[in-house]
Residue frames as a rotation matrix with the C-alpha (Angstrom) as fourth column:
UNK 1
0.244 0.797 -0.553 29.93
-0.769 0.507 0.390 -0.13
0.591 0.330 0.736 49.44
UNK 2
0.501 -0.030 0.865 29.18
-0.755 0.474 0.453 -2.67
-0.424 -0.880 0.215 51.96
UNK 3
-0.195 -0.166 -0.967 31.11
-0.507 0.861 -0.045 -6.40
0.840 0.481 -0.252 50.90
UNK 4
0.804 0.572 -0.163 31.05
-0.360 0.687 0.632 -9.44
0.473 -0.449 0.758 52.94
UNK 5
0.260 -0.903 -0.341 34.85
0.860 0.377 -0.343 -8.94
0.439 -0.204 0.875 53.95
UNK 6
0.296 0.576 0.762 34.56
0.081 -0.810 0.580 -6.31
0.952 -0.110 -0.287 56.04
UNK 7
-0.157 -0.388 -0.908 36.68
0.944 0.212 -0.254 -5.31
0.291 -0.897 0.333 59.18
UNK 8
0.387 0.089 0.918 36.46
0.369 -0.927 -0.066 -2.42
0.845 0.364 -0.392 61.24
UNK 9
0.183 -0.421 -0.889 39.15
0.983 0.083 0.163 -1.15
0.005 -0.903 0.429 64.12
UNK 10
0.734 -0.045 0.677 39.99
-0.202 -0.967 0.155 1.36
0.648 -0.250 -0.719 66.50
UNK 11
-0.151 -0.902 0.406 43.33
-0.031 -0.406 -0.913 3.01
0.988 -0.150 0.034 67.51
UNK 12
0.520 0.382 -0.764 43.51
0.769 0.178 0.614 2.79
0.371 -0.907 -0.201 71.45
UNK 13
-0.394 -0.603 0.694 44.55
0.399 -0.792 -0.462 5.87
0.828 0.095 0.553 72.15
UNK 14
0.263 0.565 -0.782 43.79
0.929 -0.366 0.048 8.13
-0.259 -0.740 -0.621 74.99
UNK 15
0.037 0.194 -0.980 43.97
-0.302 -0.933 -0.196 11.12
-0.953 0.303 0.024 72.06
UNK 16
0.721 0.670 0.177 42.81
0.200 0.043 -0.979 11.59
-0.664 0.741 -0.103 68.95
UNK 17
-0.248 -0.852 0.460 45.66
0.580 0.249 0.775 10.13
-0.776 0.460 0.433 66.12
UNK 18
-0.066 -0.075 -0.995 46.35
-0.628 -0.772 0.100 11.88
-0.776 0.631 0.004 63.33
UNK 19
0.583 0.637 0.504 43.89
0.034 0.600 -0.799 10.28
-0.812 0.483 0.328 60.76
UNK 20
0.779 -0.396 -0.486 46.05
-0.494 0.090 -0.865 11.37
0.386 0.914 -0.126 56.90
UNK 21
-0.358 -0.869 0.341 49.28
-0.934 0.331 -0.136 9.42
0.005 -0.367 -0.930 59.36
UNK 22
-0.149 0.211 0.966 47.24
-0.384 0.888 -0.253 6.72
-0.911 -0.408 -0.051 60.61
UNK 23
0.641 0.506 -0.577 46.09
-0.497 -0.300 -0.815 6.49
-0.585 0.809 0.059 57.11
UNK 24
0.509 -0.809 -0.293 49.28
-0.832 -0.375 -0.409 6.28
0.222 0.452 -0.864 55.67
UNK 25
-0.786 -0.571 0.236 50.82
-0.618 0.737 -0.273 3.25
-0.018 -0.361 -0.932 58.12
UNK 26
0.121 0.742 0.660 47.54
-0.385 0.648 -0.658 1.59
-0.915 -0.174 0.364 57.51
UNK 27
0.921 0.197 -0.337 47.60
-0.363 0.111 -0.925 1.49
-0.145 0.974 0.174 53.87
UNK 28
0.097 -0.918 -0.385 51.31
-0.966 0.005 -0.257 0.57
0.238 0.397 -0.887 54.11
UNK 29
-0.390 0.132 0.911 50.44
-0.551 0.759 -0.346 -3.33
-0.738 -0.637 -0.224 56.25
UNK 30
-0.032 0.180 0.983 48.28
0.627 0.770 -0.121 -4.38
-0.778 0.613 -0.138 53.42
UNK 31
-0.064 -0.154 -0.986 49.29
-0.763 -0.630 0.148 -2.96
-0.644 0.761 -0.077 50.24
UNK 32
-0.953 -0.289 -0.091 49.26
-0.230 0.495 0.838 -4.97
-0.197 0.819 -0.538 46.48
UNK 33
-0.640 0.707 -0.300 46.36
0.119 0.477 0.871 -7.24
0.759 0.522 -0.389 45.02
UNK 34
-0.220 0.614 -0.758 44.94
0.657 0.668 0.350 -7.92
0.721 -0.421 -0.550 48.31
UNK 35
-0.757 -0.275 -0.592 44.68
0.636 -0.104 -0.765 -4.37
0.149 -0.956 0.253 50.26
UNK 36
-0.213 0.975 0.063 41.46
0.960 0.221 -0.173 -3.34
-0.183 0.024 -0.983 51.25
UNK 37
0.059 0.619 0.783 39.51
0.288 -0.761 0.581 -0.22
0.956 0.192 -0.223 50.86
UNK 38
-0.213 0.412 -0.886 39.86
0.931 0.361 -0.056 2.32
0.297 -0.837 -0.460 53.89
UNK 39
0.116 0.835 0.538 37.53
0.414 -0.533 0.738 4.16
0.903 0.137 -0.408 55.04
UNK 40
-0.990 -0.117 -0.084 38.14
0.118 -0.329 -0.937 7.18
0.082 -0.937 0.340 58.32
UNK 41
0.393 0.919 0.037 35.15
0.586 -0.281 0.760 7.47
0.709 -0.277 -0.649 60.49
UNK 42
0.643 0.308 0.701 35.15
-0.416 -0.628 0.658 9.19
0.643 -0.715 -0.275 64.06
UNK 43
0.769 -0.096 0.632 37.38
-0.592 0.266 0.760 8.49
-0.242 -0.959 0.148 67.27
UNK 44
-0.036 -0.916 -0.400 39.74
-0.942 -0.103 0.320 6.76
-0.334 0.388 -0.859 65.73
UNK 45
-0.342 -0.164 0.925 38.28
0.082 0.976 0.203 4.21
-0.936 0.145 -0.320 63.88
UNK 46
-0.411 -0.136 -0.901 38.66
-0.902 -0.079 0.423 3.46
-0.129 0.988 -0.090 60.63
UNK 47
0.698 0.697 0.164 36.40
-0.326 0.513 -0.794 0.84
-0.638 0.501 0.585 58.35
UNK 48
-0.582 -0.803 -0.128 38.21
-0.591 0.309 0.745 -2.11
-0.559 0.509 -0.654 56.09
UNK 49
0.691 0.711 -0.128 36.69
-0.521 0.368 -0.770 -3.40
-0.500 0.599 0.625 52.84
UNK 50
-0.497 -0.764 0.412 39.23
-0.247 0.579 0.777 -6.51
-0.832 0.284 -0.477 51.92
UNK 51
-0.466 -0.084 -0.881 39.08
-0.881 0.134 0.453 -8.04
0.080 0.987 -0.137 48.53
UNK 52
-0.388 -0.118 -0.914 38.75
-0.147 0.987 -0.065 -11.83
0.910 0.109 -0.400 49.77
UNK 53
0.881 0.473 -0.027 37.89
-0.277 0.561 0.780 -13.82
0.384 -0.680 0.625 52.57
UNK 54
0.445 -0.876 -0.186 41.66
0.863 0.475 -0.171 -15.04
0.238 -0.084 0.968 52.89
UNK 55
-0.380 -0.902 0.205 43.00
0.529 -0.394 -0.752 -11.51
0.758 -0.178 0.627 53.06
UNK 56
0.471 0.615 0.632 40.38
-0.516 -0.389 0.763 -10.19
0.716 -0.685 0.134 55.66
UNK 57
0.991 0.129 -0.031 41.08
-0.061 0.648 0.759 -13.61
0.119 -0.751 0.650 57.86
UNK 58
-0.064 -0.996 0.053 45.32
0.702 -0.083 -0.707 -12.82
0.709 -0.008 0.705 57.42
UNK 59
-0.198 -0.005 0.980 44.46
-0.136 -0.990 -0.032 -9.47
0.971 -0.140 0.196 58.58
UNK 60
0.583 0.663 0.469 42.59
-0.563 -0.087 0.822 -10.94
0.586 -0.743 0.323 61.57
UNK 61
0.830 -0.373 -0.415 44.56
0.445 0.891 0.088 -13.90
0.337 -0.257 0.906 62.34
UNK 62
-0.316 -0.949 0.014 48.21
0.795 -0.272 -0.542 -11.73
0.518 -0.160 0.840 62.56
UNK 63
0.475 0.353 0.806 46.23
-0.114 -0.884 0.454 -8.88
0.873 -0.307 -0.380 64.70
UNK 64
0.698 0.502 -0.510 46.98
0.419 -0.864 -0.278 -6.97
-0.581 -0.020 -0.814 66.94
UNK 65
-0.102 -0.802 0.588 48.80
0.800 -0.417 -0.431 -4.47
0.591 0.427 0.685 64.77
UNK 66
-0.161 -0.304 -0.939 50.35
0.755 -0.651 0.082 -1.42
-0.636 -0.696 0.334 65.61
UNK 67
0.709 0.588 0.389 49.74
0.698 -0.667 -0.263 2.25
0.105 0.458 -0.883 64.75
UNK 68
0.279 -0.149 0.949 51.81
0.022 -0.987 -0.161 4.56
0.960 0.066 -0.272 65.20
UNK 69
-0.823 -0.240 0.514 53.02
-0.493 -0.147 -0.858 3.03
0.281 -0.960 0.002 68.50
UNK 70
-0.501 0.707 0.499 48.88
-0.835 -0.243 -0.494 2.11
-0.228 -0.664 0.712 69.28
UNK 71
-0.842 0.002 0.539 47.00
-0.062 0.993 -0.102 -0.90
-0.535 -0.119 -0.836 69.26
UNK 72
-0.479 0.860 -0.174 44.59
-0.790 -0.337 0.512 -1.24
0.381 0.383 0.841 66.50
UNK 73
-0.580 0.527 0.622 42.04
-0.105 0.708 -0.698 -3.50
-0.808 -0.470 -0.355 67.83
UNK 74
-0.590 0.247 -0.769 40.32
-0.778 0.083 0.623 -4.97
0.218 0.966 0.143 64.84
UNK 75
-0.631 0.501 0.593 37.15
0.016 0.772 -0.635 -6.80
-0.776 -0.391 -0.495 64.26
UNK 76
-0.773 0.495 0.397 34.54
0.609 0.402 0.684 -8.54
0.179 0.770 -0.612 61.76
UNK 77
-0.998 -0.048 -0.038 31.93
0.020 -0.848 0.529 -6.55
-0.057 0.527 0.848 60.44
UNK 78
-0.736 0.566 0.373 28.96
0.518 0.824 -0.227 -7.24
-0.436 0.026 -0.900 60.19
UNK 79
-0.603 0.356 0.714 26.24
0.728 -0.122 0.675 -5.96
0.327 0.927 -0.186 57.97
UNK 80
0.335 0.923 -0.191 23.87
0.420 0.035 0.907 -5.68
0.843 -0.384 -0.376 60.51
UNK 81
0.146 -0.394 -0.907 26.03
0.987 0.000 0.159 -4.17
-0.063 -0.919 0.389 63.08
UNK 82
0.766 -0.178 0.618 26.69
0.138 -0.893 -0.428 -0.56
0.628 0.413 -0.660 63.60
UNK 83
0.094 -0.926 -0.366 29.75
-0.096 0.358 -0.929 0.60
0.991 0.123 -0.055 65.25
UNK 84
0.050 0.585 0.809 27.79
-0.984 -0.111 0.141 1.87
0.172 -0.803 0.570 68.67
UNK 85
0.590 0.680 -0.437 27.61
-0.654 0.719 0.235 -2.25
0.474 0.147 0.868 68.55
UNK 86
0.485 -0.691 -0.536 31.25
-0.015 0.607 -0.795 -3.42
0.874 0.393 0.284 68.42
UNK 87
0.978 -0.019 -0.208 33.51
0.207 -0.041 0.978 -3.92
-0.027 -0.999 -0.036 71.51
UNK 88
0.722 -0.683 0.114 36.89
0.001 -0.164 -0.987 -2.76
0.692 0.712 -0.118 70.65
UNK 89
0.649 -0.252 0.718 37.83
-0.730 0.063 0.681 -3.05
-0.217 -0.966 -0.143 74.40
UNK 90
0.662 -0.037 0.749 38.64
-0.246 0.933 0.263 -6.80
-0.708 -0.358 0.608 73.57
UNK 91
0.514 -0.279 -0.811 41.90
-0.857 -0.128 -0.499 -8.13
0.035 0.952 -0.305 71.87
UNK 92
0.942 -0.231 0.242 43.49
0.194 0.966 0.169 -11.32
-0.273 -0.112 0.955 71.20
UNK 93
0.300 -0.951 0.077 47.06
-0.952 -0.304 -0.045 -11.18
0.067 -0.060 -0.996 72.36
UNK 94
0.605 -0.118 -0.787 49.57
-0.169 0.947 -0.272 -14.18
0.778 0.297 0.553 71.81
UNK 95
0.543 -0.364 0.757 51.04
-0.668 -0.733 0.126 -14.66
0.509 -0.574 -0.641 74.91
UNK 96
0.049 -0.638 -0.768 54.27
-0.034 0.768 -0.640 -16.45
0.998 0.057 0.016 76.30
UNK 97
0.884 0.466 0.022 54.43
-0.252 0.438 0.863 -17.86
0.392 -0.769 0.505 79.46
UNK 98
0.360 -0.933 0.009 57.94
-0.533 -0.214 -0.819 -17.38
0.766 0.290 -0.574 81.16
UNK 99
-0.332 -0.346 0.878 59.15
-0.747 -0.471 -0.468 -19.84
0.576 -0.811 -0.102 84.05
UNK 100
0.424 0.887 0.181 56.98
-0.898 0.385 0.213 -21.71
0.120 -0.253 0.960 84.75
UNK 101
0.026 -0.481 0.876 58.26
-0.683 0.632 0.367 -25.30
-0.730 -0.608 -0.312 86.10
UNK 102
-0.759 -0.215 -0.615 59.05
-0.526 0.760 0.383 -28.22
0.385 0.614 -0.690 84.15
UNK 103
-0.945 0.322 0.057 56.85
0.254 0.831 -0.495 -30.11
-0.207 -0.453 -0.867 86.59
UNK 104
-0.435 0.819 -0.374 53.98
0.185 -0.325 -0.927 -27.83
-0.881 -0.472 -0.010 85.79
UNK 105
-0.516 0.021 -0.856 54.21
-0.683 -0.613 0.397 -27.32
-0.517 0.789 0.331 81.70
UNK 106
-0.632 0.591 0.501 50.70
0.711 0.699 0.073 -29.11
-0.308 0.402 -0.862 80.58
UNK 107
-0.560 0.681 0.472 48.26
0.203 -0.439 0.875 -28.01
0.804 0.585 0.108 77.75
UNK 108
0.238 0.619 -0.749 45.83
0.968 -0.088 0.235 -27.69
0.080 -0.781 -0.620 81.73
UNK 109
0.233 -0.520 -0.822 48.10
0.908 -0.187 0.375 -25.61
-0.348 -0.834 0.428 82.96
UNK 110
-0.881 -0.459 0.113 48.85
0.456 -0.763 0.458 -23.18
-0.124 0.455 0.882 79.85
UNK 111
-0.311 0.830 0.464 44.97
0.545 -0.245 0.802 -22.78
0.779 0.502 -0.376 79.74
UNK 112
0.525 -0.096 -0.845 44.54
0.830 -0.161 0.534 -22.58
-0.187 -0.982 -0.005 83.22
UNK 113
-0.459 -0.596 -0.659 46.70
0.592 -0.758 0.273 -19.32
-0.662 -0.264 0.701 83.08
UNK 114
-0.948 0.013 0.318 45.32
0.287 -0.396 0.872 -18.55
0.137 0.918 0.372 79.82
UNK 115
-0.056 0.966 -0.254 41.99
0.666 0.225 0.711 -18.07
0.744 -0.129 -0.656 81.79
UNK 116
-0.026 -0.158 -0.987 43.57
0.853 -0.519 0.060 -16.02
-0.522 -0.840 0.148 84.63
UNK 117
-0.850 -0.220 -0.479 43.81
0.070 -0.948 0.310 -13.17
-0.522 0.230 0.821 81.65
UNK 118
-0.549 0.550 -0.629 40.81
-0.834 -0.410 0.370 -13.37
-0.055 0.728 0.684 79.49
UNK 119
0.482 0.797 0.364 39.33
-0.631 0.604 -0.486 -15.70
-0.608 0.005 0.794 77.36
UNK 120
-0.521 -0.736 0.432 41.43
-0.198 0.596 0.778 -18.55
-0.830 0.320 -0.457 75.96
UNK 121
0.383 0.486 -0.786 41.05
-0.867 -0.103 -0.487 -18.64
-0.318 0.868 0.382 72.14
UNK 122
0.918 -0.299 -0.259 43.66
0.175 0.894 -0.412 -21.68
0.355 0.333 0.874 71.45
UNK 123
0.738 -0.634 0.232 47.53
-0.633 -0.533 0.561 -22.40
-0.232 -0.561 -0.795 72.60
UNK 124
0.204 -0.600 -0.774 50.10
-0.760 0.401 -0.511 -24.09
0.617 0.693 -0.374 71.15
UNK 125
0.934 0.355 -0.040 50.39
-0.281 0.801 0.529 -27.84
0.220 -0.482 0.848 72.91
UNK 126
-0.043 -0.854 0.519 53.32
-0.772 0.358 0.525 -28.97
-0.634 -0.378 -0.675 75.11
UNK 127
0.982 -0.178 -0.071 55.22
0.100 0.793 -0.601 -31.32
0.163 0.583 0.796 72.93
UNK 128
0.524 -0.841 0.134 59.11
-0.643 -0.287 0.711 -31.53
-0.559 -0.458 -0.691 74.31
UNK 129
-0.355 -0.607 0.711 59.62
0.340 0.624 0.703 -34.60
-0.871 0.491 -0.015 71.58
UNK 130
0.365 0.376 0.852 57.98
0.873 0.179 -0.453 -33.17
-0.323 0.909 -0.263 68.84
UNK 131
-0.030 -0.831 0.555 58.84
0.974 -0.148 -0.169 -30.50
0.222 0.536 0.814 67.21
UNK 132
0.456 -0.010 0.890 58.04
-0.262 -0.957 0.123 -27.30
0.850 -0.289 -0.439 69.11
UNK 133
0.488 -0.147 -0.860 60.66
0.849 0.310 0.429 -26.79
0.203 -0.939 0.276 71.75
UNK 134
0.170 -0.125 0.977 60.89
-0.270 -0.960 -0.076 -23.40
0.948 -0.251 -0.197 73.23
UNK 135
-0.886 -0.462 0.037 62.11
0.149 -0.360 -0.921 -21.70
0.439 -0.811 0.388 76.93
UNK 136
-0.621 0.758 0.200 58.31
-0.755 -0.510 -0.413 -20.50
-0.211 -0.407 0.889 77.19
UNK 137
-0.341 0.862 0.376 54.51
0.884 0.430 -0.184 -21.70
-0.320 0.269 -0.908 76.58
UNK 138
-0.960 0.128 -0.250 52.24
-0.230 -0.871 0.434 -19.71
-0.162 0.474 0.865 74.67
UNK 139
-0.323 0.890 0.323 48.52
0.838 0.427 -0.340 -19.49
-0.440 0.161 -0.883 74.48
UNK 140
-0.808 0.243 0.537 46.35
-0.114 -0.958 0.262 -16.54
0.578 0.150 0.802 72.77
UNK 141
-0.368 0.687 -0.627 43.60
0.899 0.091 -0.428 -14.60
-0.237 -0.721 -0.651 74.83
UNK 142
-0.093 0.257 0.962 41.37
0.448 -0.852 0.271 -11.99
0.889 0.456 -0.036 74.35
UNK 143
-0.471 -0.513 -0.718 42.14
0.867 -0.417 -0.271 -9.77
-0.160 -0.750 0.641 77.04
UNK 144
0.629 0.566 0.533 40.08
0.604 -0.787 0.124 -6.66
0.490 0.244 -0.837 77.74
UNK 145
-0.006 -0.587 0.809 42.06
0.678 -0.597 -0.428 -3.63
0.735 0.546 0.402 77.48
UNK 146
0.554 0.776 0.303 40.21
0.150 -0.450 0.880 -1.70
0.819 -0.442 -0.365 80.05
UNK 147
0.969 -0.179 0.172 42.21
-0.124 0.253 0.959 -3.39
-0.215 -0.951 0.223 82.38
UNK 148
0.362 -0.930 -0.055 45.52
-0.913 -0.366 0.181 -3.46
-0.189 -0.015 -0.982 83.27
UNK 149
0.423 -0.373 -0.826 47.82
-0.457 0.699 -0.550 -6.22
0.783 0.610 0.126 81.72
UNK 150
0.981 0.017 0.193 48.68
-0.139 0.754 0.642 -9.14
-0.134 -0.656 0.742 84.09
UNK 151
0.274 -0.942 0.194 52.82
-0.957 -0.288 -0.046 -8.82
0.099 -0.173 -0.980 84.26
UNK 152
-0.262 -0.393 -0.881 53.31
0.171 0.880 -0.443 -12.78
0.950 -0.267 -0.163 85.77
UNK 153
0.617 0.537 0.575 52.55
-0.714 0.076 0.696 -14.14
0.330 -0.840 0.430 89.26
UNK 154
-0.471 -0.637 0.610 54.22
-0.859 0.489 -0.153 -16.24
-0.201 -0.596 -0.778 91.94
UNK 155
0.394 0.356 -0.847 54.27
-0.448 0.880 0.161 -19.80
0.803 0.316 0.506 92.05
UNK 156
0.392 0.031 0.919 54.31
-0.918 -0.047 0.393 -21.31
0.055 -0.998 0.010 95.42
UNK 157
0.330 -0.357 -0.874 56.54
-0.327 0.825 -0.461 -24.53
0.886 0.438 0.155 95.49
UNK 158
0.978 0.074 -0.194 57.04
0.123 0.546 0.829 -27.24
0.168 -0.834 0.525 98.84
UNK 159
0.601 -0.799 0.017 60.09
0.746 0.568 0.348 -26.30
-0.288 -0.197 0.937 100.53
UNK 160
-0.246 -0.832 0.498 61.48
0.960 -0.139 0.242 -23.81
-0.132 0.538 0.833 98.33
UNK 161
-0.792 -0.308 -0.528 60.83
0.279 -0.951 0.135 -20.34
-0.543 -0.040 0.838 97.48
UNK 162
0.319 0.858 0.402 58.18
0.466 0.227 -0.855 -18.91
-0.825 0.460 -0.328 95.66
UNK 163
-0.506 -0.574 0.643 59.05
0.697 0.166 0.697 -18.72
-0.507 0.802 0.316 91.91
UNK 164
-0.194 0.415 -0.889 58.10
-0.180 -0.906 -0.384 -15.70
-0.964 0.086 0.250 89.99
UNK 165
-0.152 0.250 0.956 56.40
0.959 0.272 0.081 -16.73
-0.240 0.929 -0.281 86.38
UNK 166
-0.312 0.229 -0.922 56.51
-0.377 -0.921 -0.102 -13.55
-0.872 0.316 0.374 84.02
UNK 167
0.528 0.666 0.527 54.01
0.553 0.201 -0.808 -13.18
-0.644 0.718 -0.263 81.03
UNK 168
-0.707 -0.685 -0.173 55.59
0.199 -0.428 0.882 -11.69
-0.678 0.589 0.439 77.75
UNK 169
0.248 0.956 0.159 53.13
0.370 0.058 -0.927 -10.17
-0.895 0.289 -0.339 75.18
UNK 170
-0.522 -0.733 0.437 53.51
0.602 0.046 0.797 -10.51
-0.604 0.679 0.417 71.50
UNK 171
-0.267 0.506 0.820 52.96
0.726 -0.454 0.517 -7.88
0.634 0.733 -0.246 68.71
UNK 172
0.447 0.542 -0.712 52.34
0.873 -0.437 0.216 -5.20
-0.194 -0.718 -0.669 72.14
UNK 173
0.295 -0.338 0.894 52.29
0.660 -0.604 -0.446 -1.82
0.691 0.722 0.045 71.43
UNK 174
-0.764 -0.579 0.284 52.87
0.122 -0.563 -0.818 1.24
0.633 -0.590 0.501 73.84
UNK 175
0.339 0.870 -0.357 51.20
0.389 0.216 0.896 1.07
0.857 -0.443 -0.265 77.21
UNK 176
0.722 0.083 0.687 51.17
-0.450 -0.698 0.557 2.80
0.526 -0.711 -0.467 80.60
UNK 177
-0.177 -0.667 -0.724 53.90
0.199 0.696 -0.690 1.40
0.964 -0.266 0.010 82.12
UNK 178
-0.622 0.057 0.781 52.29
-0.534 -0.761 -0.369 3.21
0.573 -0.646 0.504 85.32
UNK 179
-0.130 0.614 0.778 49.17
-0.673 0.522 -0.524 1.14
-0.728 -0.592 0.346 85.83
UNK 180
-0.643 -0.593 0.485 49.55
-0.172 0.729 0.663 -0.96
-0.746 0.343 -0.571 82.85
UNK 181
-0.052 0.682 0.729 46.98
0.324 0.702 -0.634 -0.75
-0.944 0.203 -0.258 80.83
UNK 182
-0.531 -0.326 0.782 46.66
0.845 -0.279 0.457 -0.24
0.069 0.904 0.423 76.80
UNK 183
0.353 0.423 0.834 45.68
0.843 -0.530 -0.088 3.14
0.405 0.734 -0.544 75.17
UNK 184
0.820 -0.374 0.433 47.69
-0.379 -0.922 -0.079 5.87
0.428 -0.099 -0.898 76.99
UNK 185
-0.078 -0.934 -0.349 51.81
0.797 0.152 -0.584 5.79
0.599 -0.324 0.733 77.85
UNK 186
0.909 -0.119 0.400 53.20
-0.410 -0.441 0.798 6.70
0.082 -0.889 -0.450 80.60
UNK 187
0.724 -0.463 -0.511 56.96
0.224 0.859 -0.461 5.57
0.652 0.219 0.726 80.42
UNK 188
-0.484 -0.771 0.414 58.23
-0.671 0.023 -0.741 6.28
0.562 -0.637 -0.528 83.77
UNK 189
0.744 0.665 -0.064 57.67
-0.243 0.359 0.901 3.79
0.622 -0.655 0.429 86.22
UNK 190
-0.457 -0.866 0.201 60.18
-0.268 -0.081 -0.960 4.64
0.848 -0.493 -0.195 88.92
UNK 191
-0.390 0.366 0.845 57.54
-0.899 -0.349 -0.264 3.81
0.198 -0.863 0.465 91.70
UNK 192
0.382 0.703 -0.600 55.74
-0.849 0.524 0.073 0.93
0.366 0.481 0.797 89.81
UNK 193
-0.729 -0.574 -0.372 57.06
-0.237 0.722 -0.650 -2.59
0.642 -0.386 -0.663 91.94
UNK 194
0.465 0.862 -0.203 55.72
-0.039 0.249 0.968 -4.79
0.885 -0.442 0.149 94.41
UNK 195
0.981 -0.026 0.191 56.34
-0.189 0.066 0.980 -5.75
-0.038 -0.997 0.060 98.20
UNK 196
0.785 -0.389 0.483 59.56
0.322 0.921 0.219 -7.62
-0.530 -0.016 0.848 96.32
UNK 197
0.026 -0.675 -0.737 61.04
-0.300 -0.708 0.639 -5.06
-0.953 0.205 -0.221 94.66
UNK 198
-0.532 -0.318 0.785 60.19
0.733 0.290 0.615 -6.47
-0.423 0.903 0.079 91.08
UNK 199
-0.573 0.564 -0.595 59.02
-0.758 -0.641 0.123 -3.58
-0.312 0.521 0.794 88.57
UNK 200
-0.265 0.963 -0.046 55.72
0.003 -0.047 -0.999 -4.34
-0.964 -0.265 0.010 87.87
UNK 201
0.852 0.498 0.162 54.73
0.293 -0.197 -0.936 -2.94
-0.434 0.845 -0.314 84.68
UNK 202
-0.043 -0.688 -0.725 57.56
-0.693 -0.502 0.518 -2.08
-0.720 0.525 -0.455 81.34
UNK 203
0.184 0.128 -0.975 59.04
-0.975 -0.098 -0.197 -2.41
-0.121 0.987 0.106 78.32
UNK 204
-0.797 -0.524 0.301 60.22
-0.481 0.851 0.211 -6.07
-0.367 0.023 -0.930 79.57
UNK 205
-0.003 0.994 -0.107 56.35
-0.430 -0.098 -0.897 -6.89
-0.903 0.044 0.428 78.91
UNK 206
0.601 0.746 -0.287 56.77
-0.519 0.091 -0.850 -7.32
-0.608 0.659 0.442 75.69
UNK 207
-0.053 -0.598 0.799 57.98
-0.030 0.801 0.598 -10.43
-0.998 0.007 -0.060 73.02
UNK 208
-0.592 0.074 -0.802 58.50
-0.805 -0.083 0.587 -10.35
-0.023 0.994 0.109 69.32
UNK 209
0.686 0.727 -0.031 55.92
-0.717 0.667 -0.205 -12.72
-0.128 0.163 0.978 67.42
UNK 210
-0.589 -0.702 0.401 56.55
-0.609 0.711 0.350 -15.99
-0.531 -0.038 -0.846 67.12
UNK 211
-0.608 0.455 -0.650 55.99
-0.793 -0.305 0.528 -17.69
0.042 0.837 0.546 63.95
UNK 212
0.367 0.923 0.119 52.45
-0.924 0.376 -0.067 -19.83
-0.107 -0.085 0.991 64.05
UNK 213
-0.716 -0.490 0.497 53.13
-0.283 0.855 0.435 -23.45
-0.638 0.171 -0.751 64.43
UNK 214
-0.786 0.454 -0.419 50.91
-0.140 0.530 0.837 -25.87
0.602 0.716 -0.353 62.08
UNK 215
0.101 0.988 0.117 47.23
-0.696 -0.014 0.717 -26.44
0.710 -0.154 0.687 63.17
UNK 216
0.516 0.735 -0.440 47.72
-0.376 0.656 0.655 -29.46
0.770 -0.173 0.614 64.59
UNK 217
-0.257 -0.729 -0.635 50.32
0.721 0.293 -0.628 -28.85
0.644 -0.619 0.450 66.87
UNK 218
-0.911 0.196 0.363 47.58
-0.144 -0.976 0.164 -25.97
0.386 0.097 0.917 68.08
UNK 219
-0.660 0.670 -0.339 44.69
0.748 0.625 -0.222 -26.46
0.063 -0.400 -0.914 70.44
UNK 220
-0.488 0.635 0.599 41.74
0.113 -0.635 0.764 -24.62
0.865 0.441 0.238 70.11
UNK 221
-0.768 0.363 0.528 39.77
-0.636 -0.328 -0.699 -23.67
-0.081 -0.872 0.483 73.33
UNK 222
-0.816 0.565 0.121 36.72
0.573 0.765 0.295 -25.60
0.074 0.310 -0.948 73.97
């Protein structure tokens, strides 16, 4: 039965997951008072019927999860929507920002990248007296899958070398380390480098979460 808390995601795979497994680590993420009803359809995607509003938006808010290794790509429901509708391409990845000058680390600047990968959803706000003080920046983006994952990019500085800035991606499951991109592995990448000899695409890629600062130390996109 339809409710009005209602998610429904698909496994990025590039084969078809064992559904009574997937099943199994699904039901094991939200489990007690607050875990939803789930339903297996086709292709790997499976249908979530949450109790609340609060545990639906947890569910969304701490995405992506993992599967079995795969990225579930989760999304709101709508009544009116069938799944033929949904884009599951798109996910919102929290993502850290390695390198990057001192001279250059402004809330512009983290968006301004955060735009080079997607679509900038919100990003935690340079504050060096207050009370977030990390090695990195960090913005989330929804980032279409399709494509290969953006690794980090030079940074061209007067005088000096150009500075390599590497992107870290949190909550990332297994991806091609070949051409980078989510829903099939590939985990040799003895060829995979540029002109510079830096590997390209791996397991360096990826960054444990980092826990959520307070709204208001948190900028939303405009």
């Amino acid at each position: 039965e339809a409710t009005g808390f209602m998610l429904v995601g698909k496994i990025l795979a590039d084969k078809p997951i064992n559904r009574r497994g997937a099943v199994g680590v699904l039901s094991n993420m939200w489990h007690g008072k607050d875990a939803p009803t789930i339903r297996k359809f086709g292709g790997n995607i499976f249908g979530f019927a949450f109790k609340s509003e609060k545990a639906m938006n947890l569910a969304l808010d701490n995405s992506p999860w993992t599967v079995m290794g795969n990225c579930l790509s989760l999304k709101k429901w709508e009544v009116e929507e069938v799944i033929s509708d949904i884009h599951f391409e798109e996910v919102q990845y929290w993502i850290q920002i390695h390198g990057l000058p001192l001279e250059m680390q402004t809330d512009e600047n983290v968006k301004r990248v955060g735009s080079r990968l997607g679509i900038v959803i919100c990003a935690d706000k340079v504050e060096w007296g207050g009370m977030i003080w990390r090695s990195f920046l960090r913005v989330r983006v929804a980032i279409d899958t399709s494509k290969p994952l953006l690794p980090g990019f030079w940074v061209p500085r007067d005088g000096k070398d150009m500075l390599r800035v590497r992107l870290k991606y949190e909550r990332l499951g297994d991806f091609c380390y070949g051409c980078g991109k989510i829903g099939h592995t590939q985990k040799s990448y003895e060829t995979n480098g540029d002109d510079s000899g830096f590997k390209t695409f791996g397991p360096w890629m990826r960054a444990a979460p980092v826990k959520n600062v307070p709204m208001s130390n948190s900028e939303k996109a405009a």
